[in-house]
C-alpha positions in Angstrom: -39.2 -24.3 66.1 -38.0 -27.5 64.7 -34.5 -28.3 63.0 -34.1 -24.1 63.3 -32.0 -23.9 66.4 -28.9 -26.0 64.5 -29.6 -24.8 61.3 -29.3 -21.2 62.7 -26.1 -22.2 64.0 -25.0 -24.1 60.7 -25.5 -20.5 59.2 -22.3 -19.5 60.6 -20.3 -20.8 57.7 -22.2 -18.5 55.2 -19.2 -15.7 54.0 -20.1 -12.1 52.7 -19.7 -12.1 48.8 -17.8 -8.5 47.5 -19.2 -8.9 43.9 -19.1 -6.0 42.8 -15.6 -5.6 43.4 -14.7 -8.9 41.7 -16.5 -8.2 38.9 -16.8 -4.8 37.9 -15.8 -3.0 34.9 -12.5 -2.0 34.8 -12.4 2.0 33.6 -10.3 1.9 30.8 -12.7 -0.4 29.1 -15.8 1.7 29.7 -14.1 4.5 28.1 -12.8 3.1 25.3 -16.9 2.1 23.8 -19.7 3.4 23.1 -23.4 3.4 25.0 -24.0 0.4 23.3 -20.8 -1.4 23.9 -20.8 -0.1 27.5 -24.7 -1.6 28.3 -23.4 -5.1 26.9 -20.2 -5.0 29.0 -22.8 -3.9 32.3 -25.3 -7.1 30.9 -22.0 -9.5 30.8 -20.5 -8.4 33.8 -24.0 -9.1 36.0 -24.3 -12.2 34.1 -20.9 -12.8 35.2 -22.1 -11.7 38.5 -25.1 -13.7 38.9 -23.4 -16.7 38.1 -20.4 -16.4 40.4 -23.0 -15.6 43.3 -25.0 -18.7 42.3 -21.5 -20.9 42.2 -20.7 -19.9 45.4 -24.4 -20.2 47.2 -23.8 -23.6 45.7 -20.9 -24.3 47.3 -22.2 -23.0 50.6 -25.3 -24.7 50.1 -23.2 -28.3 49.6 -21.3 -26.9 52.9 -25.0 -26.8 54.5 -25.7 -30.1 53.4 -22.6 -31.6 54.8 -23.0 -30.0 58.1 -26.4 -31.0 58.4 -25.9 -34.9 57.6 -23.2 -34.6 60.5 -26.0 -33.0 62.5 -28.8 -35.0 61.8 -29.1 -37.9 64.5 -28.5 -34.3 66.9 -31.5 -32.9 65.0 -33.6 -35.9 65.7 -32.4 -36.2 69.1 -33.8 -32.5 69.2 -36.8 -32.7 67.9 -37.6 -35.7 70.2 -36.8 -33.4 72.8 -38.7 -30.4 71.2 -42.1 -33.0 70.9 -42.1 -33.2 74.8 -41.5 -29.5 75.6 -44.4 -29.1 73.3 -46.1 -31.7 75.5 -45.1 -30.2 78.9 -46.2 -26.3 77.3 -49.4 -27.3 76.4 -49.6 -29.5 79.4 -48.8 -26.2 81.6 -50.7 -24.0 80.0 -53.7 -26.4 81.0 -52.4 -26.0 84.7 -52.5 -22.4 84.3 -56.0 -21.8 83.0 -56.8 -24.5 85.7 -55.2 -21.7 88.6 -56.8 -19.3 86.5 -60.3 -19.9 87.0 -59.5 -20.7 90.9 -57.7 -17.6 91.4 -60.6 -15.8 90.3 -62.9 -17.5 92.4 -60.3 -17.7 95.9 -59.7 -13.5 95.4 -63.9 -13.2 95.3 -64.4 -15.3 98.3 -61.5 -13.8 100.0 -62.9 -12.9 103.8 -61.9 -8.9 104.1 -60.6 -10.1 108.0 -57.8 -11.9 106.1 -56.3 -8.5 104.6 -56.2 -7.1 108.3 -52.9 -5.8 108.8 -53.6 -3.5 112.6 -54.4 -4.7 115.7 -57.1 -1.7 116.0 -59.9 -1.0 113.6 -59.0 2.6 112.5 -56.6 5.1 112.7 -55.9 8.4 111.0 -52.0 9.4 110.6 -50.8 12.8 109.6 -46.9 12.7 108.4 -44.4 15.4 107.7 -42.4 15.1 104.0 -38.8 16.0 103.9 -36.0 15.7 101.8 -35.6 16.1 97.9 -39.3 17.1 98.4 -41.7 18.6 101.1 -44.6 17.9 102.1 -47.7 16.2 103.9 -49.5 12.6 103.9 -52.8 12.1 105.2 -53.3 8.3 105.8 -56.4 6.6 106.6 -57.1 3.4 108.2 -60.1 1.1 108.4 -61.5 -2.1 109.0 -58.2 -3.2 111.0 -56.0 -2.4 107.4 -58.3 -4.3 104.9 -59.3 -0.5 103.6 -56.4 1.8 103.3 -55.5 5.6 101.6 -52.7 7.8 101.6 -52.7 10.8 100.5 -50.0 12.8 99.6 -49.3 16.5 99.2 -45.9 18.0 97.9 -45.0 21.5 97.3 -43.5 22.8 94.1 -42.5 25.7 92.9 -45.8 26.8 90.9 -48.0 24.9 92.3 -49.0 21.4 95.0 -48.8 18.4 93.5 -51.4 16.2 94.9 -51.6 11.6 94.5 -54.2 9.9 96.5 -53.1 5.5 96.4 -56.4 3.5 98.0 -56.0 -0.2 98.7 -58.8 -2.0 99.4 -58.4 -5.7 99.8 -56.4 -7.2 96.7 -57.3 -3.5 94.6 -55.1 -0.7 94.2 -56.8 2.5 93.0 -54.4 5.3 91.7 -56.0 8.8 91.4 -54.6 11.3 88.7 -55.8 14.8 90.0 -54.7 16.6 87.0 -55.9 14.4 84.4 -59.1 13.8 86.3 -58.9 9.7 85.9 -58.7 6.7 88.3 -57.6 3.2 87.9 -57.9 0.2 89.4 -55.4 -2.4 89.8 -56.0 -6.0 90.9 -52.9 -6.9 93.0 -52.1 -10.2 93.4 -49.1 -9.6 96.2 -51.9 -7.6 98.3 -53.5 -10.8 98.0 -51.0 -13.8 98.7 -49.9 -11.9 102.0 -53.5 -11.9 103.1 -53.1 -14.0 106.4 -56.0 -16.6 107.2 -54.7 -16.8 110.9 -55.0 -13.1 111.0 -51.6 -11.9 113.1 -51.3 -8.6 112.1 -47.9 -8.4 113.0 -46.8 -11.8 111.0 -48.2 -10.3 108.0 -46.3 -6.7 108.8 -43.3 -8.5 109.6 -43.6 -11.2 106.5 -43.7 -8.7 104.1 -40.9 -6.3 105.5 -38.4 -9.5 105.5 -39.8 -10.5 101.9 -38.4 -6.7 100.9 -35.3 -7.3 102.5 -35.4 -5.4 105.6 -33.5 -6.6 109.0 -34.6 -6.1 112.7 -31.7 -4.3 114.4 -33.1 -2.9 117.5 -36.0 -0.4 119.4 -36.5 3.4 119.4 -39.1 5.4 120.5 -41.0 7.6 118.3 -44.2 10.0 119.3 -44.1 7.7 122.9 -44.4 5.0 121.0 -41.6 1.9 121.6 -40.5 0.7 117.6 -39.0 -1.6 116.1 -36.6 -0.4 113.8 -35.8 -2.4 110.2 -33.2 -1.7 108.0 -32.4 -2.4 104.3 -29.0 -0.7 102.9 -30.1 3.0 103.2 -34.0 2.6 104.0 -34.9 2.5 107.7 -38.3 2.1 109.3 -39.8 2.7 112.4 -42.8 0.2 113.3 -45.0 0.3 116.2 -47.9 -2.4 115.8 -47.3 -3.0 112.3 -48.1 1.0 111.5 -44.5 2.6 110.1 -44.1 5.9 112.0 -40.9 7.2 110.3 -39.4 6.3 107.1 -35.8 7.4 106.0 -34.5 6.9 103.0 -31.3 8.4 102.0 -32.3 12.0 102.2 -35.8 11.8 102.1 -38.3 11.6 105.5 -41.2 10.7 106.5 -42.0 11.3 110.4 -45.4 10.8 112.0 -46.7 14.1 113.5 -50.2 13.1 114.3 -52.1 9.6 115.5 -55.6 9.4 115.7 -56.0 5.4 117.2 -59.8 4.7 116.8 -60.5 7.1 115.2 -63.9 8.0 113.2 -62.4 7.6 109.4 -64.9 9.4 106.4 -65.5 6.6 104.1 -65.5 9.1 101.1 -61.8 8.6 101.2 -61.3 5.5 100.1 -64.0 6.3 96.8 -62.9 8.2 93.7 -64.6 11.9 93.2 -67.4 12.0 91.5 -66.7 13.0 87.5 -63.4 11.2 87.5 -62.8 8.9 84.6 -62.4 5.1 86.4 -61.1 2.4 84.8 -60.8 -1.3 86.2 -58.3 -3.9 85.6 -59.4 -7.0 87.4 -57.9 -10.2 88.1 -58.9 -11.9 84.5 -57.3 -9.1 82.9 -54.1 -9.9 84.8 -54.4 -13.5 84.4 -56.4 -14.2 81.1 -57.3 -17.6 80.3 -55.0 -19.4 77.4 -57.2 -20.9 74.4 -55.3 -24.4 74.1 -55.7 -24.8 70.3 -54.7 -21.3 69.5 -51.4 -22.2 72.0 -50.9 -25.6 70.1 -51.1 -23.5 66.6 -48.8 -21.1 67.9 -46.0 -24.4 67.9 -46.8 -25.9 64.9 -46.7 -22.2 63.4 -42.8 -23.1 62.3 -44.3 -25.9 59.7 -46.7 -23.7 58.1 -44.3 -23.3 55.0 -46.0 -25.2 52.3 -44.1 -27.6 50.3 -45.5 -26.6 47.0 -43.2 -22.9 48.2 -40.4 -25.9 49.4 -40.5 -27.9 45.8 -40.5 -24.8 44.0 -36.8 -22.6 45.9 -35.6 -26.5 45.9 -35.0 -26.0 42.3 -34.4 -22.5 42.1 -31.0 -20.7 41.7 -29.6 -18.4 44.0 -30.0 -15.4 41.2 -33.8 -16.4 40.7 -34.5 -16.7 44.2 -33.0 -13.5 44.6 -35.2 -11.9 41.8 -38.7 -13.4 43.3 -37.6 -12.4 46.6 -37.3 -8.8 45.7 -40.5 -8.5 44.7 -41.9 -10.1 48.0 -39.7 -8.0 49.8 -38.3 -5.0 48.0 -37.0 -4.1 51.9 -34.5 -7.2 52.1 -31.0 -6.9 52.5 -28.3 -9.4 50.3 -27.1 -10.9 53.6 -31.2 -11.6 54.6 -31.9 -12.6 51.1 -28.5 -15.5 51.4 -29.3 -17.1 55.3 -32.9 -17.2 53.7 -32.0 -18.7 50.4 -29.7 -21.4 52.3 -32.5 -22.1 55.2 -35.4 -22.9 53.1 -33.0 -25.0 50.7 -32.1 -27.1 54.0 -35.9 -27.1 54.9 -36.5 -28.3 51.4 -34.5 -30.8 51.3 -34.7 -32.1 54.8 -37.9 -33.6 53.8 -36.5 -36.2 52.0 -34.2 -37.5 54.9 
């Protein structure tokens, strides 16, 4: 917004006015006359009032002035330096629908051998839940990792509490059993840790040091040899890039069953039939930018007209104040002054 950053800052010197203290009606006097006397001593005393406000927004106002004269070859510097952010936003934003429509096309050709994540095709894993809650999870495996669903059982008091997460390539699908509805999610970190060499265990191990797990050492879980990661309370045990016991802080997760090879239904990586589905793809995550709405968007700060300039140029504080409660009945005093003083500076910046 141009000139607004200093002039915000000039507003600083603008002091609270008590008025109505100042310039009240002293008690005695209202007793001593009558209706009539005391509605012409109420009409005096705001005249009074009106113009010792508009004195002293003058005097602020010729403070404002002051201040900004000091400020102005900083203004210009700054609005020289606003121009070419302007240049570089719009500039970016022209990048970004450029990545935009390439994204979309790179995550469509994406080859599902560059989300493997195993070195074996399939593999069905059953794990126990303990902790704060208990439990089962049911995890299914297929096409070396680029198809994947867990799916999770916890007891509660009443009743089981059941989630089902799919990830197929780049798209996360989150199942809501109780309000019968699925959604889809493009994600774009699924995506960016798909490996075109396809190591398995590069990717695994990438994305575990990206999270800010360590490699401390081997264990053997199930007769498998792990490698165990730590990060502050949160321990893993991986065998082949497959986790085959999670701690964390109280809660467990231990592999009790693995099925290697295994023949894996394909009905559970699909939502159940009836379920409400809803999709949110990679152009909703990323939508494209329209360039002139963006440059309208900047050049929204000079969209005050200067027929609305000429005319609070000219105006007192005690008329502006009157016009300005019937824009805004809502305004407070301390609005109604910083927007008094502000548009007077934009009025009569023009003319320097």
């Amino acid at each position: 917004m141009r000139k607004n950053v200093i002039i915000t800052l000039v507003f600083a010197i603008v002091f609270s006015f008590s008025a109505s203290a100042q310039f009240g009606i002293q008690r005695s006097i209202r007793n001593k006359y009558a209706k009539e006397g005391r509605d012409h001593a109420k009409k005096e005393a705001d005249k009074g009032k009106d113009k010792a406000e508009d004195a002293g927004m003058e005097q602020a106002d010729k403070g404002l002035d002051k201040a900004s004269d000091a400020a102005q070859p900083g203004i210009e510097k700054a609005e020289e330096g606003e121009e070419k952010a302007e240049e570089y936003t719009l500039f970016g934003i022209s990048k970004y629908n450029e990545f935009v429509e390439g994204y979309e096309a790179d995550v469509a050709s994406k080859d599902p051998a560059d989300y493997k994540k195993y070195a074996f095709e399939t593999a069905i894993v059953e794990y126990a839940i303990e902790g704060h809650d208990k439990g089962t999870k049911l995890v299914y495996i297929d096409m070396g990792g680029y198809k994947m669903a867990e799916y999770i059982t916890l007891k509660k008091k009443k009743k089981e509490e059941k989630t089902t997460a799919i990830l197929i390539g780049a798209d996360i699908i989150s199942i809501d059993y109780d309000e019968k509805q699925a959604v889809k999610v493009h994600n774009p970190m699924a995506y960016y840790l798909a490996n075109p060499k396809r190591d398995w265990v590069e990717t695994g191990e990438n994305l575990l040091i990206k999270l800010g797990f360590e490699k401390t050492g081997k264990e053997t879980i199930m007769d498998r040899e792990c490698d165990v990661w730590k990060n502050g309370k949160h321990k893993l045990w991986v065998w082949n890039g497959l986790t085959l016991k999670s701690v964390d802080g109280k809660d467990v997760e231990t592999a009790t069953d693995i099925k290697i090879d295994a023949d894996v239904p394909q009905d559970k990586f699909e939502v159940p039939e009836g379920f409400a589905y809803e999709i949110i793809g990679a152009e909703d995550l990323f939508p494209e930018i329209d360039e002139d709405e963006a440059r309208a968007a900047l050049e929204e700060d000079d969209e005050i007209s200067d027929e609305m300039l000429d005319k609070i140029e000219n105006m007192s504080y005690s008329e502006f104040k009157a016009w300005a409660r019937e824009l805004d009945p809502d305004m407070n005093e301390e609005e109604m002054k910083q927007s008094y003083l502000y548009l007077r500076q934009r009025a009569k910046q023009r003319h320097k």
